[in-house]
N, C-alpha and C positions, 0 to 999 in steps of 0.2 A: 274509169279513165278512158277518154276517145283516142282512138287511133291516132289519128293526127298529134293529138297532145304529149302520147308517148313519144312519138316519131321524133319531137320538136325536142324534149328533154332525153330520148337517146342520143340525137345530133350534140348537144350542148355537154352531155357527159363524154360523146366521144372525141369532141374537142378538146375539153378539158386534157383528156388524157394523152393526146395528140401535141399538147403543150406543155404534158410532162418530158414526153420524146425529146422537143424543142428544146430542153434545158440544157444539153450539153452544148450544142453551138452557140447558143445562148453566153453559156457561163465562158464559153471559149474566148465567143468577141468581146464581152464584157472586159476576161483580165489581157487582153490584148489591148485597150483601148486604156485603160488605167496604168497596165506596166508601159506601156509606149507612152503616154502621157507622165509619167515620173520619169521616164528615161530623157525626155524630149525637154522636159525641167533643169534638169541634170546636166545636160548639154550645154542647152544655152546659155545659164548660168558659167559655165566654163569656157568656154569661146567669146562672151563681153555679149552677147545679145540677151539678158534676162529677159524674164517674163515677170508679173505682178503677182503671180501665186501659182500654185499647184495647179488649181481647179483652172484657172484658165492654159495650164499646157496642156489640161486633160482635156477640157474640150476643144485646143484647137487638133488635137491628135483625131478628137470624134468627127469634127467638122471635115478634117480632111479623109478620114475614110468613106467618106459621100463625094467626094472631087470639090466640098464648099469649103476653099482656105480660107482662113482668116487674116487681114490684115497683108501689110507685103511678104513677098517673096525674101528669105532670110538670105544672107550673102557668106555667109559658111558653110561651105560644103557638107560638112556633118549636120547641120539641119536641114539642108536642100534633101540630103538622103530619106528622110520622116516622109518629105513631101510626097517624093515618088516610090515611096514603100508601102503607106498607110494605108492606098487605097486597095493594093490586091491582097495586103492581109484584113482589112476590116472587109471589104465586096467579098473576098474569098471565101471568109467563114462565114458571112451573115445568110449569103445568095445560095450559098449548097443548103444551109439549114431551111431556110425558107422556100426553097425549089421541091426538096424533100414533103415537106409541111402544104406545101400545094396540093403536090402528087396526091398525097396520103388521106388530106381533108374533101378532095372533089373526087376522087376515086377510092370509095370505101367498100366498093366490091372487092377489087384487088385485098382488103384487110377485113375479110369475113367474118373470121372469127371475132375481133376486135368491136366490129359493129354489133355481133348477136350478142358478146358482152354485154358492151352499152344498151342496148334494148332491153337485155336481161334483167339491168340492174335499177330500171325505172318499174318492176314487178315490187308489188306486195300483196300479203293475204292471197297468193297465186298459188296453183300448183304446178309441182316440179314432176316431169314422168321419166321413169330413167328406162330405156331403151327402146329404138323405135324398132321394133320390129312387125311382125303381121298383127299381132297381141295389140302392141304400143302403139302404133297406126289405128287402131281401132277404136282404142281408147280414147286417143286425142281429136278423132275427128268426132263421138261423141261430148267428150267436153267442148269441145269449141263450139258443137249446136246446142248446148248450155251455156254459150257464154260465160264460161269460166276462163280466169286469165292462167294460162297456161306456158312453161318456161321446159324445154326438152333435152336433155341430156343423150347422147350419144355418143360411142367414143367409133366407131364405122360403119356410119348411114349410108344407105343408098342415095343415088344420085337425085333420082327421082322422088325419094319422098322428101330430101331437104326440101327439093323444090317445092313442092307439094302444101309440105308442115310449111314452109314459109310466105308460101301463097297467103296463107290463113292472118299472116300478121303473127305467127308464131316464131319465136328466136330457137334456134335450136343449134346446141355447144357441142362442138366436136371434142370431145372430150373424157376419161376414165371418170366414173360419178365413185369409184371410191377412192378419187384423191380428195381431201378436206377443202382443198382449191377451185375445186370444180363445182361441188355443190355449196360454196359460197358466190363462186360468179353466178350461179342461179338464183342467188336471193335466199339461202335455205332459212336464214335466221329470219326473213321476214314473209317466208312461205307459211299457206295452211295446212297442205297436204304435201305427201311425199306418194308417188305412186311407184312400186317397181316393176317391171313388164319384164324384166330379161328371161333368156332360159337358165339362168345359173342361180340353184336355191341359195347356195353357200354366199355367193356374189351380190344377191338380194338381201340376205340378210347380212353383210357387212356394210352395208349401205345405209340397211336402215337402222343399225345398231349407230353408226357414224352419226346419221343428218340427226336420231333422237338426242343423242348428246352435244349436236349443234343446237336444236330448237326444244326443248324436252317437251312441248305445246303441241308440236307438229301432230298430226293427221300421218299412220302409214297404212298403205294400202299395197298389200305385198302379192306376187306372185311365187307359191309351190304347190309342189306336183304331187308330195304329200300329205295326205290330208290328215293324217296321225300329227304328225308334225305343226302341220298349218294348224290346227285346235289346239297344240302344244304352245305353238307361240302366240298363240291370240288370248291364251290364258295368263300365261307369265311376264308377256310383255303390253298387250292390249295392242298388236297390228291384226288390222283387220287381214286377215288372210284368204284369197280365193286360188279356185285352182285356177286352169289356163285354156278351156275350154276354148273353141273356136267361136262360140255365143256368148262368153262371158265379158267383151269390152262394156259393155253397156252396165253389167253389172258393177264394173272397175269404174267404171264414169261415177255412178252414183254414188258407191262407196267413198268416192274422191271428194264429194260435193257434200257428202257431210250424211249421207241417211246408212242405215246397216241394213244390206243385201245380202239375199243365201246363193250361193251358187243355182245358176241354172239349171231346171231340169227338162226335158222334152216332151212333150204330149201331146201327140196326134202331128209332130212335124213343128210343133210351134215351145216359144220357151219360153218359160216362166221363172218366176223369182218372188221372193217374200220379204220386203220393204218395212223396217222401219223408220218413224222420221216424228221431230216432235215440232208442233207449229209455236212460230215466237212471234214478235210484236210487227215483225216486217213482211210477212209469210202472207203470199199471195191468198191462199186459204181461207185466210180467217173471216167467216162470214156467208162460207160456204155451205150448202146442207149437203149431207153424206152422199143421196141420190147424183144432184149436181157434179160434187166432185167424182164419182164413180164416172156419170157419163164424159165428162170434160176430156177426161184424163185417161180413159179407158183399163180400169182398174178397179177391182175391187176392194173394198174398206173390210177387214174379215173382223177387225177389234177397234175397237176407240175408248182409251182410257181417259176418266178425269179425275181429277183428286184423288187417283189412287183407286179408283172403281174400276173394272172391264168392264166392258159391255163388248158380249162376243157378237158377231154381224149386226152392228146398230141399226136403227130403225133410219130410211131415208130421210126424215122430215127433221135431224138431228143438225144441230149449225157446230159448226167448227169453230174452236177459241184459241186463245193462244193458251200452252200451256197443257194443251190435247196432245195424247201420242197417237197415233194413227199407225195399226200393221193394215199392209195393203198386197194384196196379189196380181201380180201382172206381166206382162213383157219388159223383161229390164230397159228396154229402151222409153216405155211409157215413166216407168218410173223415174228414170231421172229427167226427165221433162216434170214432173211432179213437183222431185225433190228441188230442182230448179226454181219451178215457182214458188219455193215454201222459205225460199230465202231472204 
């Protein structure tokens, strides 16, 4: 989906919801203009001036609260009173609600939150990252040079990376992601991944025990700091679990995108990681030979399985199928530019 197209259907949902607001002054003039047109029925009939039916005191009660009477001026005071009443109870309530409804619809920075909603909720098959911090900043600015649609939760972001993550075309929810509320304005039911960034293990995994029993399909990709732990739950529950390295955004990006990453390690100044990723029908890859993609992509091919064969360092001159699983070593950053193309 284009930027602009989202932009066009967040404007039109946050309208929408801008016209749910609208409903009480709405309903207000509505039964002001019905009980004043039964009352105005009621009158005239009692004073000798009737009218020919309900529906026409109703609308001359609507007509007058626009200053367009209907017909002559009545010559009893009790309906002369309608004349000069209707119009600052009907302009009264209609002009405050529609003055509001201006404000609100052409100034939707004033309703921030309200807007990264609506943007939010034109996301599917996106991922959701819950915490921006140095971690989650890092992360997201790797998915986003993956072109992954990406939706941000944060419950006290800095000033500077709203701006920033927002620059991107990215919505990001001031908000607790372990209320159910929150990662539903995110799309969770219609997200792929869930990523957690925060520092809090416990708070990480309340999240993603929460968004799995919103989407049971979801993708989590968890941060803890123990690694007993993190192998504990990546057995009993299947989240992918890494630690929080200062090099590991990139391997969080990939894991996000769909391939299994090991946490980074350092060699010589430089970091690495062990990538797997299986290539499907859509998969930039297919058609590649092993040489090619190695140089492409700057990474090495260490296995290539098909039908259930290994082949440990495959031979360059091998073409890539779908249906191939591919372990590759490289700089997590190479790799999800890989995993990128393999989608």
């Amino acid at each position: 989906m284009t930027v602009s197209w989202r932009k066009w259907r967040a404007s039109w949902r946050d309208t929408l919801l801008l016209l749910r607001e609208f409903r009480q002054p709405l309903s207000l003039f509505t039964l002001a203009i019905f009980g004043s047109g039964v009352l105005y029925f009621l009158a005239a009939t009692q004073v000798g001036e009737p009218l020919d039916s309900l529906t026409e005191a109703v609308y001359t009660t609507l007509s007058l609260s626009f200053l367009q009477p209907l017909g002559d001026f009545p010559s009893h005071p009790l309906l002369q009173v309608f004349f000069f009443i209707m119009p600052i109870i009907g302009i009264g309530l209609l002009a405050t609600g529609l003055a509001d409804f201006g404000v609100m619809l052409f100034n939707r920075r004033a309703r921030s939150k309200e807007w990264e909603m609506a943007v939010a909720s034109t996301f599917s098959d996106h991922t959701i990252l819950v915490g921006l911090g140095h971690l989650g900043y890092r992360v997201v600015q790797n998915l986003h040079s993956m072109e992954e649609p990406v939706v941000v939760i944060e419950l006290n972001p800095s000033v500077d990376l709203i701006a920033t993550v927002q620059s991107m075309n990215i919505p990001v929810l001031q908000d607790d992601a372990t209320r159910q509320l929150a990662l539903e304005a995110a799309g969770i039911r219609q997200a792929r991944t869930i990523v957690l960034c925060s520092q809090n293990d416990s708070i990480n995994l309340q999240i993603a025990v929460k968004a799995r029993n919103l989407n049971p399909g979801i993708r989590v990709v968890i941060r803890i700091f123990d690694d007993d732990f993190a192998q504990s739950l990546q057995e009993q529950f299947g989240f992918t679990a890494l630690s929080a390295t200062s090099m590991a955004a990139p391997a969080f990006a990939a894991a996000a995108a769909g391939a299994d990453v090991t946490r980074p390690i350092t060699v010589e100044g430089q970091a690495f990681s062990l990538g797997r990723i299986c290539i499907g029908k859509t998969s930039r890859l297919r058609g590649l030979d092993v040489s090619v993609t190695e140089q492409k992509y700057d990474v090495s091919v260490v296995l290539l399985k098909r039908a259930g064969e290994p082949d440990m360092h495959p031979s360059g001159e091998r073409i890539l199928a779908e249906g191939d699983t591919l372990a590759v070593l490289g700089n997590p950053q190479r790799i999800s530019i890989l995993v990128h193309d393999n989608q």
